[in-house]
C-alpha positions in Angstrom: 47.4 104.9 34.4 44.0 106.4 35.6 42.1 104.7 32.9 43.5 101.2 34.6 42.8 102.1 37.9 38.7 102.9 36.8 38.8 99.7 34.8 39.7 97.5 37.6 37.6 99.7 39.8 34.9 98.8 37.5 35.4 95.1 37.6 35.9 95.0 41.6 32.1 97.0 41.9 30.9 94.5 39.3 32.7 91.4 41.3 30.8 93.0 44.7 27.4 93.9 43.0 27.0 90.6 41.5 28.2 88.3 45.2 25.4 90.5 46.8 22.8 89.6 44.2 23.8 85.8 44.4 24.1 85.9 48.1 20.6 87.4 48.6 19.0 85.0 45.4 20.6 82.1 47.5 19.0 83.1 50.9 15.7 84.0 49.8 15.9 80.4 48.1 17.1 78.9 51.0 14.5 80.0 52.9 11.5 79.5 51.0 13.0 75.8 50.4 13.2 74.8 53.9 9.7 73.7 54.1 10.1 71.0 52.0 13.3 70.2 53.5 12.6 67.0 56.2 14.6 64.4 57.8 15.2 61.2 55.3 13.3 58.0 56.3 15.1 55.3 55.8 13.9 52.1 57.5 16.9 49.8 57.5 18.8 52.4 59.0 20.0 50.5 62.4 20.7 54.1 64.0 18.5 56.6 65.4 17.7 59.7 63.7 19.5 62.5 64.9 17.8 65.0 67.2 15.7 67.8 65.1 16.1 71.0 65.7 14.6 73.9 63.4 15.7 76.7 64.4 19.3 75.3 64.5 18.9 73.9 61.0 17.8 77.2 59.7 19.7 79.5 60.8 22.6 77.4 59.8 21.1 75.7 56.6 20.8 79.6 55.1 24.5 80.8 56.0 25.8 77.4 54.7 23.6 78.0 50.8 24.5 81.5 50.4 28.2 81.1 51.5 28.2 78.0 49.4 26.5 79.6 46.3 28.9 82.7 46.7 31.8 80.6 46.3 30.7 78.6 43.4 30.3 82.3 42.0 33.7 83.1 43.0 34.8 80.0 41.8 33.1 80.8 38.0 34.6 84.6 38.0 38.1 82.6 38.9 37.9 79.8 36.0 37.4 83.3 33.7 40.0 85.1 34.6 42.0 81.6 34.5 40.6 80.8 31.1 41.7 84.6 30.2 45.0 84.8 31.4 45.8 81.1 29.4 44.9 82.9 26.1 47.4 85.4 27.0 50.4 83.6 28.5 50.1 80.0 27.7 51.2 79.1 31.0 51.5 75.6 32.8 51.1 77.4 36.2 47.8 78.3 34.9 46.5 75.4 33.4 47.4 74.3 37.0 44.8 77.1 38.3 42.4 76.1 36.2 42.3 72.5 37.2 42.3 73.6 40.7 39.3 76.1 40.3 37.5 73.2 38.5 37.9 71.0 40.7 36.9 72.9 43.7 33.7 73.9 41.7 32.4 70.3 40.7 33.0 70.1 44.8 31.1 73.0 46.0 28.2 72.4 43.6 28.1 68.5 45.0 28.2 70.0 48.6 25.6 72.7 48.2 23.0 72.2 50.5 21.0 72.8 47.5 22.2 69.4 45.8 22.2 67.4 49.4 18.4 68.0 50.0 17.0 67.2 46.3 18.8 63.8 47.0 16.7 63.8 50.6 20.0 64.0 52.8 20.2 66.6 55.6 22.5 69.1 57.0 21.9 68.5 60.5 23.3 68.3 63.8 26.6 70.3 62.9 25.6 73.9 64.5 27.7 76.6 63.9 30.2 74.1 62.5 28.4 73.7 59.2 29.7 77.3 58.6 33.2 77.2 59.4 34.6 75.3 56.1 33.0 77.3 53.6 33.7 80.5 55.4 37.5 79.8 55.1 37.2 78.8 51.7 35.3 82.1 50.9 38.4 83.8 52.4 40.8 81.9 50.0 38.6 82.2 47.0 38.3 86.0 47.9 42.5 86.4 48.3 43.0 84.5 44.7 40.5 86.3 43.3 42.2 89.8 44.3 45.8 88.2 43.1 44.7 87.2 40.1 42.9 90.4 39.1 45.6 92.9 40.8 48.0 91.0 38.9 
């Protein structure tokens, strides 16, 4: 019984270790990318740009790429233990966690702010609200991720 408590002790220091390292890899990207990281000029565009503002976008722009890359993370430790429980119980249920940890992964990879500035798009304008949805989904990546290892 004690062995199984220091194994998943183990793996729960590993699963912390690791976000930290991603989370701080993602920041220190996102900050030394945000020089290269302008509004997109698009001449036909009948609109007018939205209003810039810097420091917004920073402060913002970081907490969304390291939230974002720490649930792709979460998302990759999920689809393992998914792919590992399979082999074990050949369940449908599953195969149904599996599909949905995919397809939340294709998702967060093509919403990374990461992705959306190579393509010359921008993250701006949305304040504090550019935080909100991957924040929640950090919290219910976080819950499945201590079900499916408790259990």
């Amino acid at each position: 019984m004690e062995k199984q408590m220091n194994k998943k002790s183990t793996i729960w220091l590993l699963i912390i270790v690791g976000l930290i390292v991603i989370a701080a890899l993602a920041a220190l990207w996102a900050i030394l990318t945000l020089d290269s990281f302008s509004p997109p000029s698009f001449p036909s565009n009948p609109r007018p740009p939205p209003q810039f503002n810097p420091a917004d976008l920073e402060l913002y722009y970081i907490g969304r790429t390291v939230l974002s890359t720490v649930n792709i993370a979460l998302l990759v430790f999920l689809i393992a233990t998914y792919v590992a429980l399979y082999s074990k119980t050949r369940s449908q249920f599953t195969i149904g966690l599996l599909l949905f940890a995919s397809v939340f992964l294709v998702k967060d990879i093509l919403s990374s702010p990461f992705v959306i500035s190579s393509f010359r798009f921008q993250l701006a304008g949305l304040g504090p609200f550019a935080l909100i949805e991957p924040l929640l989904e950090f919290i219910a990546l976080l819950t499945l991720l201590y079900l499916s290892v408790k259990y």
